[in-house]
Every structure is written in structure tokens, then in C-alpha cells.
N, C-alpha and C positions, 0 to 999 in steps of 0.2 A: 789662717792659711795664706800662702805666699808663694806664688807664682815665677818662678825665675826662669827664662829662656832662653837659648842660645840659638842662635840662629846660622844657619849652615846649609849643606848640601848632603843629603843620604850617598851613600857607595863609598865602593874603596877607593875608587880613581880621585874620591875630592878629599881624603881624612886630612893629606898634610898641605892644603890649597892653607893662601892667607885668606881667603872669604869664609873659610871653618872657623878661624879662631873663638867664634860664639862655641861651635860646639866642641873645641879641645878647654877651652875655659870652664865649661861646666863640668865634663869629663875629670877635669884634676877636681873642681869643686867636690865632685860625687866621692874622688878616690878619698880626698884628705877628710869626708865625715863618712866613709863605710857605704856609702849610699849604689845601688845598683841599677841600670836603664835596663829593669826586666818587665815593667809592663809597656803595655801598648793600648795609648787610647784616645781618638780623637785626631786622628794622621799626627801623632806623634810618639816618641818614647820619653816614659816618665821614669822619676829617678824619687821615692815620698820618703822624708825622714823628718827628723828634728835638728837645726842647726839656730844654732845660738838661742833655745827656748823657745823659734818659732817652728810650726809644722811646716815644711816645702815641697813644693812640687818641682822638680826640675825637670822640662822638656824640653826635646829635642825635638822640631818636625821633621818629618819625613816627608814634607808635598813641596820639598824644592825651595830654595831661595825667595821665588818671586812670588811663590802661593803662600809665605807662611802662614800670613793671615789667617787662612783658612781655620788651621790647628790652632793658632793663640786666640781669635775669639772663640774659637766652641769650648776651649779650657775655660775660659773668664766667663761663660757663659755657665757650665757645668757646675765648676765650684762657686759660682755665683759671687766674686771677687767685683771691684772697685777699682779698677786699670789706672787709678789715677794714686792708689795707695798701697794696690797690695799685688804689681805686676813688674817687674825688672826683665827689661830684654836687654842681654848685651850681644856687642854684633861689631863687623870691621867697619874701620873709615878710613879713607883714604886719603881725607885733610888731614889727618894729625900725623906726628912722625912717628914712627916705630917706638913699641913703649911709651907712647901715652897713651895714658887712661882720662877717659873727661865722664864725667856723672851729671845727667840732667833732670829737670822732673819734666820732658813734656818737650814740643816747639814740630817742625817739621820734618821731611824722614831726609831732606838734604841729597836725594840723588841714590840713596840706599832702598832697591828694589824692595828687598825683604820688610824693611822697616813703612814702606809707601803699603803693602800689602796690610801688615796691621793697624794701619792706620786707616785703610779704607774698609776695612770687615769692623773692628772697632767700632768706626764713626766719629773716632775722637783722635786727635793729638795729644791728649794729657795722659801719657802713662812715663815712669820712671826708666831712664836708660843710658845702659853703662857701653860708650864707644872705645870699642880700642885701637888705637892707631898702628895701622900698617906702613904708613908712606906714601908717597906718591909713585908711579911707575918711573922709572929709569927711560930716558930721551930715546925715543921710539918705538917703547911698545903700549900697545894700545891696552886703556883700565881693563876691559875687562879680560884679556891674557893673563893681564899682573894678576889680577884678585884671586883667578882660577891656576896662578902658578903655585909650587910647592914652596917654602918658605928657603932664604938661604942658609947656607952652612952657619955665618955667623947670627944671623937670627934664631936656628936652632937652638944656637947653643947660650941664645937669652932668655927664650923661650919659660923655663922652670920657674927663672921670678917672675915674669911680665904675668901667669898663670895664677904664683903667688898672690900674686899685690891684686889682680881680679880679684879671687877667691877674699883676701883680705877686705878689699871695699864691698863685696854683696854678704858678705860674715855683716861687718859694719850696718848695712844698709838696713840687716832683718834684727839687727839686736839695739842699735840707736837710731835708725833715722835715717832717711836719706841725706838734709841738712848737714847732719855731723858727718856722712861719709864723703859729699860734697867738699868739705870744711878741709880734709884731711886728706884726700886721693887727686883733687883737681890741681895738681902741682906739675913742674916738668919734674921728668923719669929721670933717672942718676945715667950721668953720660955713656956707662958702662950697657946698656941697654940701646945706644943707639950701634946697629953694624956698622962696617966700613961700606962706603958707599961704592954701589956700582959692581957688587958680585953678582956674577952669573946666579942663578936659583939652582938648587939642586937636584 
């Protein structure tokens, strides 16, 4: 069993915010293996199927950004999982640029509320995690306006592969390894992935 999380904000007001992209990233994951967020359990919604020969869980919390904690250790606790083997949370960063993807196994939550929450219910730093870059904000607005804005036109419209090539490296992560998804996603993103700098959000 394999634990995969996105980490996000419940309601309609946050679905196309860049601090969602955990949970639009798993959304396409669910779409592209049939998979459904029809239960609810543990302040979050799960999505259980089989993808690349492994069983998965993929959840969504529902207790907010800064509490996810709460929902990802009572899962790791439930399934009785090894956070340092069998737990992938992907989530935004605002150090990398738009379309990248960095894969880690473990280190500190770096300023990311969400990711400082699991690590404190946890008790541990060592769990595997897939950052995807957002950007930095545009010269005067303040992080967390940016994180809580809705994505721009030309990010939109990157949007389907940056989802891709997630779903590609957690496919990776549960069928070889995190090493070999490491090995093969911690690249820079094809230029066509970066937007034009400096759009308004939409």
C-alpha cells in the first residue's frame, strides 16, 4: 500500500489558486487511471486503486493548507505505512520556476505551511516529496496573494503537461523507485513550460 497526497485547500474559491496544484496534480492522476475521490476518511478524500501493480491511496485533505498534518498522519497511521517508504506528498514551491518538478526523499518543509504540518504530526522529516514549481511572485505582490491567486492564461495553457509529467514521475515512483524517478524527472522543464513573464492572473 502507497500513500500519495496532494496538498491543497477544500472549496470552489481555491480549485484554480497555484497553492492547489497538489490537488489538481492528483485529480489528473485519478482521471488518467479511472480512479474516483468518492470516499471520505480521516479529514480527507481518498481516491484506492491499483496503478503500476501497486495498491494506492490518494488523498486529498480537507483540514486546510496549514492543518494537513492532521489527515496525513491519522492515514499513515491507519494503513499503518513507513512515511519514509511508502508516503509521496506533492505540493507548490515557490523557489522553483513554473514547470519544474524536483523529487526528494525527506530534508525540511522550507517555508511550505502544509508540508511544516506533516512534519510536525509525523514527528519525522523523512518522507518522500514531489515539489512543483510555481515561481516566485511578480515585484509587489505579497507570497501569499501569489500562492492564493488563480494560475495565468499562459500557465493554463501549460498546465496539461506539467500534470502529465507529475502523474509520469509518482506512475515512476510506485513502479521503480523513487531513486530512478529522481534519476529521470529532476531535470529543467522544456522552455515551452515556462509562461511569459509578468501576466496579470486570470
Amino acid at each position: 500500500m502507497f500513500l500519495v497526497v496532494g496538498l491543497g485547500n477544500p472549496g470552489e474559491q481555491y480549485v484554480r489558486n497555484r497553492h492547489n496544484v497538489g490537488f489538481q496534480c492528483l485529480s489528473y492522476l485519478a482521471q488518467r487511471h479511472g480512479l474516483a475521490f468518492n470516499e471520505k476518511q480521516h479529514r480527507a478524500r481518498l481516491a484506492t486503486g491499483v496503478i503500476r501493480g501497486q495498491r494506492v491511496v490518494l488523498a486529498k485533505p480537507f483540514t486546510y493548507m496549514n492543518d494537513s498534518g492532521l489527515a496525513v498522519a491519522a492515514l499513515v497511521r491507519w494503513y499503518k505505512l513507513d512515511p519514509a517508504t511508502h508516503l509521496l506528498v506533492i505540493y507548490d514551491d515557490l523557489d522553483l520556476p513554473f514547470g519544474t518538478i524536483r523529487l526528494r526523499p525527506g530534508g525540511s518543509a522550507g517555508g511550505q505551511r502544509g508540508v511544516q504540518s506533516i512534519i510536525q504530526h509525523l514527528g519525522t522529516q523523512q518522507f518522500p516529496r514531489l515539489r512543483v514549481g510555481i515561481g516566485r511572485p511578480p515585484a509587489g505582490w505579497d507570497a501569499k496573494d501569489y500562492v492564493l491567486s488563480n494560475w495565468t492564461r499562459a500557465e493554463e495553457a501549460a498546465l496539461p503537461e506539467l500534470y502529465a509529467r507529475v502523474a509520469d514521475a509518482v506512475e515512476t515512483v510506485l513502479g521503480e523507485g523513487l531513486a530512478a524517478a529522481m534519476n529521470r524527472f529532476n531535470v529543467a522543464p522544456r522552455d515551452e513550460l515556462r509562461p511569459p513573464a509578468n501576466e496579470p492572473s486570470c
